[in-house]
BAGU-792089 format. One line per 10 residues: number of its first residue (from 1); their letters; for each residue x, z, y of C-alpha. Coordinates in pm, whole numbers. Layout:
N
NUM) A) X:Z:Y ~ ...
This chain:
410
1) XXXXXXXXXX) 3640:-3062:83 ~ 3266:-2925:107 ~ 3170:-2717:-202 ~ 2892:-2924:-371 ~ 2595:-2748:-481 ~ 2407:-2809:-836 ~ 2088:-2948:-898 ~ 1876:-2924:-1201 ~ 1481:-3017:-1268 ~ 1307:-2780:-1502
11) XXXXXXXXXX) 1021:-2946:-1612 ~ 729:-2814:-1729 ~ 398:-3057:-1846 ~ 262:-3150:-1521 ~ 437:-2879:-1297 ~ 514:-2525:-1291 ~ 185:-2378:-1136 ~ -116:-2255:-1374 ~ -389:-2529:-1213 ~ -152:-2822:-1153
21) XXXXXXXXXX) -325:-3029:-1435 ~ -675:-2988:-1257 ~ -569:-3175:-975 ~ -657:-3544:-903 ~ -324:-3709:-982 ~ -239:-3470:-1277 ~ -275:-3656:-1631 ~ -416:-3347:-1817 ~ -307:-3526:-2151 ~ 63:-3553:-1991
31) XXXXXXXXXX) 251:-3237:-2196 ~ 231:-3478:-2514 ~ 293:-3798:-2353 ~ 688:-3957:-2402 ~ 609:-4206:-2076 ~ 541:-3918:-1879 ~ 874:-3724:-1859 ~ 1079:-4016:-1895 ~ 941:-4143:-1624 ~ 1052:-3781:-1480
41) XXXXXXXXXX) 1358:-3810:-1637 ~ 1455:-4130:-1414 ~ 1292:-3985:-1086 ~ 1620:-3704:-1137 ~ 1870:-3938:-1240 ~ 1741:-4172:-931 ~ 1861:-3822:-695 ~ 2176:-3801:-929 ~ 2037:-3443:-1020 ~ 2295:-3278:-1252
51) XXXXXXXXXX) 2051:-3236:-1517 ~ 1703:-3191:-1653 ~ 1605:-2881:-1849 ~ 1307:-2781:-2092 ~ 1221:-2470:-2176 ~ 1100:-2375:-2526 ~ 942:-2090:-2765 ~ 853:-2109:-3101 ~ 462:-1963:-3020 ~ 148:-2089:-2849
61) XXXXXXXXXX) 221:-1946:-2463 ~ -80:-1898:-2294 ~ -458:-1991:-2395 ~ -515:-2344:-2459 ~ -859:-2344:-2303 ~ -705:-2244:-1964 ~ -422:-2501:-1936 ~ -191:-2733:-2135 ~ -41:-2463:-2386 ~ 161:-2639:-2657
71) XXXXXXXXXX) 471:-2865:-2559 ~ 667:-3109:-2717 ~ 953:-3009:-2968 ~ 1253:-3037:-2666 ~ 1550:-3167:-2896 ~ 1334:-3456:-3026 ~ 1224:-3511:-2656 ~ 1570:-3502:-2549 ~ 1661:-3823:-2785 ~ 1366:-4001:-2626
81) XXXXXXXXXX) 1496:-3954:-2241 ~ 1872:-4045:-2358 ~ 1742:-4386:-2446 ~ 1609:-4451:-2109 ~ 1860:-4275:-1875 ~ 2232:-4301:-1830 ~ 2412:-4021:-1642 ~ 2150:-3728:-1595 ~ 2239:-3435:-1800 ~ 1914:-3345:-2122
91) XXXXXXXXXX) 1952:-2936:-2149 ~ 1713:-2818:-2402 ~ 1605:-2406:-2500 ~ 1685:-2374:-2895 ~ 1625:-1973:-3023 ~ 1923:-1814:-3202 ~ 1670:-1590:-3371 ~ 1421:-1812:-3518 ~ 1673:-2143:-3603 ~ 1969:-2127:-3842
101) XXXXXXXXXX) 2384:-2213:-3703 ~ 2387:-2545:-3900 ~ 2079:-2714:-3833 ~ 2094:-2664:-3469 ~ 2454:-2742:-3453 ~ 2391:-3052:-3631 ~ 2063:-3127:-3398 ~ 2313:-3063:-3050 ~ 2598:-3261:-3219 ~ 2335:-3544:-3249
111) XXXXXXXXXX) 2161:-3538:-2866 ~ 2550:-3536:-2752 ~ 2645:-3892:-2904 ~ 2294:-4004:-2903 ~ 2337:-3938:-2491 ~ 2690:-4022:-2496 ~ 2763:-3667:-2417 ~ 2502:-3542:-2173 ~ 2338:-3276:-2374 ~ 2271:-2897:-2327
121) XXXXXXXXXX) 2182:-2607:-2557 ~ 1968:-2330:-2328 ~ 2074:-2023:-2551 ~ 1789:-1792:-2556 ~ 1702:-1509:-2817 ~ 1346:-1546:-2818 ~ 1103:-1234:-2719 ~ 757:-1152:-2839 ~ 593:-1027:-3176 ~ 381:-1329:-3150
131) XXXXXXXXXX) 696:-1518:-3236 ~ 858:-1306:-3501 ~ 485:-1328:-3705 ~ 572:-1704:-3705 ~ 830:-1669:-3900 ~ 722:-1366:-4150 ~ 853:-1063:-3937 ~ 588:-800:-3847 ~ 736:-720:-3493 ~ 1018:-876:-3285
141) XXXXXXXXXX) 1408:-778:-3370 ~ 1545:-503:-3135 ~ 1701:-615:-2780 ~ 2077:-564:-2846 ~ 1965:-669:-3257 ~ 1869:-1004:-3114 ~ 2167:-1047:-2913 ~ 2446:-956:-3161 ~ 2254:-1240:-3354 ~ 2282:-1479:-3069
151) XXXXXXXXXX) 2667:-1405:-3064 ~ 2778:-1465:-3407 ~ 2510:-1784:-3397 ~ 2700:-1947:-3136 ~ 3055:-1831:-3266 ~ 2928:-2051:-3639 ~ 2783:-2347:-3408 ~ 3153:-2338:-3199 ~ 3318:-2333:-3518 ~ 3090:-2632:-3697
161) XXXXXXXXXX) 3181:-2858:-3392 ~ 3496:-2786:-3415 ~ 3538:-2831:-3770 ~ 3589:-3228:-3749 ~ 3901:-3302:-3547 ~ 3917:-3541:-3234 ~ 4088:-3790:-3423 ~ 3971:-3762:-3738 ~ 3781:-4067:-3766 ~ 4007:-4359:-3823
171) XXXXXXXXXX) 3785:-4659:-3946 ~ 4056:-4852:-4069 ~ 3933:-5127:-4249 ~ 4261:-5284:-4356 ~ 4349:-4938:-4538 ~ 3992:-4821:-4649 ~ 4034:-4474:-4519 ~ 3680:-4416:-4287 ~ 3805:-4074:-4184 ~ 4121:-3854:-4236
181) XXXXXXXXXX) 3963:-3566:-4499 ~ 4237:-3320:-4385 ~ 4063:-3329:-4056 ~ 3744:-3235:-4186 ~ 3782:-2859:-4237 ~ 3572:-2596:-4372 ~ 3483:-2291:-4170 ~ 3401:-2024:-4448 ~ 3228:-1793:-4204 ~ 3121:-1508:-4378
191) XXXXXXXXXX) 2978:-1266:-4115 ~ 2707:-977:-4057 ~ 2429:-1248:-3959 ~ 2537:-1549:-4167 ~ 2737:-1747:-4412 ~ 2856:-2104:-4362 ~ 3086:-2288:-4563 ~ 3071:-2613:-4297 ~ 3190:-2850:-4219 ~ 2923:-2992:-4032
201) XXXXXXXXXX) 2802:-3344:-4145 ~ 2851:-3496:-3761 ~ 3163:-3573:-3619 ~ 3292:-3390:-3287 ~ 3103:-3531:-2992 ~ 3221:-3708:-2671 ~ 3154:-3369:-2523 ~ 3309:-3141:-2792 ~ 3036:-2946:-2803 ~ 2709:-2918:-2579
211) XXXXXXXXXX) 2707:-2769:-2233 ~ 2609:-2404:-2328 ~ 2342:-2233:-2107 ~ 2173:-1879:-2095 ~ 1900:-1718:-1896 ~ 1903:-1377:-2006 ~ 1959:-1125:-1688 ~ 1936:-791:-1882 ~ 2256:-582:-1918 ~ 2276:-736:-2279
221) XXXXXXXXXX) 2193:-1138:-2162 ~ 2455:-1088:-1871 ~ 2709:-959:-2117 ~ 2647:-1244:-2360 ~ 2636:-1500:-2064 ~ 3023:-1338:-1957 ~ 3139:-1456:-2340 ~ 3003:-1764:-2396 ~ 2752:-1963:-2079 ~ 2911:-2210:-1902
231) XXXXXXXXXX) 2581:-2270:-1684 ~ 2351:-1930:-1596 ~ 1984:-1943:-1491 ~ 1849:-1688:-1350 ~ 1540:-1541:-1115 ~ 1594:-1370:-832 ~ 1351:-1309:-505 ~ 1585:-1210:-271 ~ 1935:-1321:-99 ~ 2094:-1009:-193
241) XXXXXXXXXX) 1942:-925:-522 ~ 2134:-1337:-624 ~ 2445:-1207:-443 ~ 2451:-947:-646 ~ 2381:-1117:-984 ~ 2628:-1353:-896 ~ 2918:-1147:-798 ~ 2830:-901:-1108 ~ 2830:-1222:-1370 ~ 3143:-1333:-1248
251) XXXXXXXXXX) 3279:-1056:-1265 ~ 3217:-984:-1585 ~ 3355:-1322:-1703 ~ 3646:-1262:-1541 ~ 3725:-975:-1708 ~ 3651:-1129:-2049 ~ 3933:-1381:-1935 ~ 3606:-1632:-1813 ~ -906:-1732:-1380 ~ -749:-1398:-1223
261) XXXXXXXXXX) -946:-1204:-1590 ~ -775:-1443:-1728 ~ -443:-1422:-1494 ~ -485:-1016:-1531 ~ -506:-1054:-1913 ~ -141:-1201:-1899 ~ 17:-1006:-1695 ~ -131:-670:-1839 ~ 18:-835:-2180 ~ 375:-864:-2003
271) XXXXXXXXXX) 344:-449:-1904 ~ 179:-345:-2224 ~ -151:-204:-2088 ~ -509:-230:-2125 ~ -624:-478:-1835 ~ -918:-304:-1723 ~ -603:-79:-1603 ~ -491:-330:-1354 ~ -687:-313:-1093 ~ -742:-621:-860
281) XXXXXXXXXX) -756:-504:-515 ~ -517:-204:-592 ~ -178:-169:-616 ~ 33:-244:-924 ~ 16:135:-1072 ~ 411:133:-1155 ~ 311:538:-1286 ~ 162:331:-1574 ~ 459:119:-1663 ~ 701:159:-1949
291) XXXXXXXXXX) 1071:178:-1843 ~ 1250:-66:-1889 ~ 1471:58:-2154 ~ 1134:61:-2350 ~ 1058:-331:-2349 ~ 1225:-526:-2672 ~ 1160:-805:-2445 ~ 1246:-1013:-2176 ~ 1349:-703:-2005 ~ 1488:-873:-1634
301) XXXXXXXXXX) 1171:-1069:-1573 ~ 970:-700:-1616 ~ 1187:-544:-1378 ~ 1188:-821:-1137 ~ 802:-839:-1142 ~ 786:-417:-1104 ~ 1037:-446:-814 ~ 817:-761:-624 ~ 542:-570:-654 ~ 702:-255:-489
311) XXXXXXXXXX) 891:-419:-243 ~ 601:-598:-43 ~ 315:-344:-193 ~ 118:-590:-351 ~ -175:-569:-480 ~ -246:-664:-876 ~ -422:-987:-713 ~ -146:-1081:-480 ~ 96:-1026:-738 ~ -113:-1284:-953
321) XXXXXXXXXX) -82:-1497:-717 ~ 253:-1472:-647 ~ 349:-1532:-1021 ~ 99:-1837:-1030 ~ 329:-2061:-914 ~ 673:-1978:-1078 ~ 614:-1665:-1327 ~ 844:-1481:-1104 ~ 1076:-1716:-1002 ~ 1110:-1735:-612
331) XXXXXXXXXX) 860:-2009:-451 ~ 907:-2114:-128 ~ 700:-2383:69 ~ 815:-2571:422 ~ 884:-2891:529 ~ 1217:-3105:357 ~ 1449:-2941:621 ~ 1312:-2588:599 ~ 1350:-2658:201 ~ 1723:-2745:266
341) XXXXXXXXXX) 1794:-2485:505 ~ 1665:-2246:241 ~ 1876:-2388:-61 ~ 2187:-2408:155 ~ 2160:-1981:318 ~ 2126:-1931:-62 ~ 2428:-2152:-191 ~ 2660:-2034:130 ~ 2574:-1661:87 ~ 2709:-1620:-236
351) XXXXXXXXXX) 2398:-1592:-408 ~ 2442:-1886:-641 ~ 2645:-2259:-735 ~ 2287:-2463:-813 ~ 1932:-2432:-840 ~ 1672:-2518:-1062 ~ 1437:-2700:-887 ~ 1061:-2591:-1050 ~ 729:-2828:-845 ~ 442:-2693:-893
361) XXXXXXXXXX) 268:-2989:-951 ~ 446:-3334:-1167 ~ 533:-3601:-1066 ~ 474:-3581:-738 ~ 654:-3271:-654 ~ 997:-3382:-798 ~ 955:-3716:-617 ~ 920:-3536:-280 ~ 1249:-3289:-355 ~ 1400:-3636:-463
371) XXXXXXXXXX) 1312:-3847:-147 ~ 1296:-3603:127 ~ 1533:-3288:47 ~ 1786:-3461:-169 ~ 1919:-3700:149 ~ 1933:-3383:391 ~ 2144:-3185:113 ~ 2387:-3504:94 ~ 2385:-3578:486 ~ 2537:-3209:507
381) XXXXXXXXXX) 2794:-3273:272 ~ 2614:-3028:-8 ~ 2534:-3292:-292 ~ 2700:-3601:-425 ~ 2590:-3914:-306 ~ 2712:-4109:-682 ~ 2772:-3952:-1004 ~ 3147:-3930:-1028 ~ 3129:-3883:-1427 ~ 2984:-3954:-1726
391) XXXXXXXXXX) 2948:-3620:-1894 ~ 2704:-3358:-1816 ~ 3041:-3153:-1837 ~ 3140:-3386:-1596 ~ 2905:-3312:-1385 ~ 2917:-2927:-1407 ~ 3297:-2936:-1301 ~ 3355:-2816:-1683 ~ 3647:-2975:-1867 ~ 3616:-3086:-2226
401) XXXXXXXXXX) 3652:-2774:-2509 ~ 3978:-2824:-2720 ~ 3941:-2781:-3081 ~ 4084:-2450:-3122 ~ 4017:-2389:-3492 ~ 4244:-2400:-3765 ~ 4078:-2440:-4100 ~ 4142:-2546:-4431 ~ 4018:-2879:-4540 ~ 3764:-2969:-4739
């Protein structure tokens, strides 16, 4: 049988690039608007996409007078797509540094029987001092603090799913019992980071527990990803720099048994330096740049950005422009087959399972991948024709978490 590849839309307002919402057919009022990305939302499911993703952070990104800054809460959107799709996977970004194990828990727990058992928790530990001043910290948590966080987060949000049994609902009328209590169990996790009691006030949900995703490629993010991702995003430009990725991740969880002032301004904010240092029509001056041991934050994307720049000896501009479009991710343009033929060197080379598929510009971007590349990945055997489940675990390949934990009851 053919291997099938995966497909997921990450949208983003009205597409991925910095001017899409100045264009005629962009709604520049779209990044608030519910109509909009459901109507996204049923383009996907239309192409039987595996999923839809949305990324998140807990700060104003970018300068509202440029583009369409702020974004809609994802977990609330995610409730508002489940009601008007039926199969497509809803994978959200939630912080483990700025949310608390129970509340977000609970919030997952929800989207998965709200969706009958489609939704995804993007895992992400959340960079930036602009962020940590939004919750009362003066400067963002160390790198490996942040991540040791993220660990013992997801180890209390395993545990609160777990902590109602599969069969611990019972409705029986006739006897008056609504649930079996000695299937409701406390978790007393007392731990470095937190302390829950639990159990969670949801039952377990027709998926268990939400896909779990992470998009962290630092040494830290790709040893967290080994323990506990099931799904891994992650940018890379070229074929062997996502070979590599890919055969280092899996082998790591198989050893754990599993404007350009404007434009400059940003990315002189991403390096650390004064912009009147970045030159336009000179090259990047790497001499300038921290190492990357020195950045708290999103330390991959810094190093992927450097190495771009090196690699083709761009200039500061070019580099700008190159980021425009995807913020690092790799962009490629070319007709539906050339699209196709791309995706598939990619997916046959070793270099990944999926792709997240980022248009520049929304709608009309995902409604050409769906239309024109979509049938040329299924005429060659590389995509499913008909969902085959109902799950988004189902759709992933992943099989349904047991309930591992054995606690006391309440």
């Amino acid at each position: 049988m053919t291997r099938k590849m995966h497909l997921n839309a990450f949208l983003m307002g009205v597409g991925h690039h910095e001017a899409s919402w100045r264009l005629p057919e962009s709604d520049p009022y779209a990044s608030w608007d519910v109509k909009h990305f459901q109507e996204l939302a049923r383009i996907a499911e239309r192409g039987k996409l595996d999923s839809i993703f949305f990324a998140d952070s807990p700060v104003l990104q970018g300068h509202p007078g440029r583009r369409p800054a702020g974004k809609l809460e994802p977990t609330v959107l995610l409730t508002a797509l489940a009601v008007v799709t039926e199969r497509i996977g809803l994978i959200a970004t939630a912080s483990t540094s700025y949310n608390e194990p129970y509340n977000l828990a609970r919030r997952f727990a929800s989207i998965d029987h709200v969706s009958g058992g489609r939704a995804g928790w993007n895992i992400v530990t959340t960079a930036g001092a602009d962020a940590a001043r939004n919750f009362g910290l003066d400067d963002v948590p160390a790198h490996r603090d942040r991540y040791e966080r993220a660990a013992e987060f997801v180890e209390v949000a395993t545990k609160l799913w777990d902590s109602w049994a599969d069969d611990a609902v019972l409705g029986d009328k006739e006897a008056g019992v609504h649930a079996d209590a000695g299937k409701v169990r406390a978790i007393n996790h007392h731990g470095r980071y937190f302390r829950v009691d639990g159990p969670l006030n949801v039952p377990r949900s027709p998926q268990g527990y939400s896909l779990l995703v992470q998009a962290g490629s630092s040494q830290d993010g790709r040893e967290f990803a080994a323990r506990w991702a099931e799904a891994v995003f992650t940018a890379q430009q070229t074929l062997t720099e996502g070979q590599t990725f890919y055969q280092d991740l899996k082998r790591r969880t198989a050893e754990l048994g599993r404007d350009p002032e404007y434009a400059r301004r940003q990315l002189a904010e991403r390096f650390g330096l004064d912009p009147e240092l970045l030159r336009l029509d000179e090259p990047l001056p790497v001499e300038l740049l921290p190492a990357e041991d020195e950045i708290e934050g999103a330390k991959s994307r810094f190093t992927l950005i450097v190495d771009l720049a090196k690699r083709e000896n761009l200039t500061v501009r070019q580099l700008i422009g190159r980021l425009g479009g995807g913020r690092g991710h790799r962009t490629f343009t070319g007709t539906p087959v050339q699209v196709a033929d791309a995706i598939e060197e990619w997916f046959d080379g070793g270099a990944a399972d999926g792709f997240n598929i980022m248009p520049a510009v929304l709608p009309s971007g995902l409604v050409a991948f769906v239309d024109k590349v979509v049938p040329i990945l299924r005429e060659r055997g590389r995509f499913r024709t008909e969902y085959t489940g109902t799950t988004l675990r189902d759709h992933y390949g992943l099989t349904r978490p047991a309930n591992s934990l054995e606690l006391s009851p309440v």
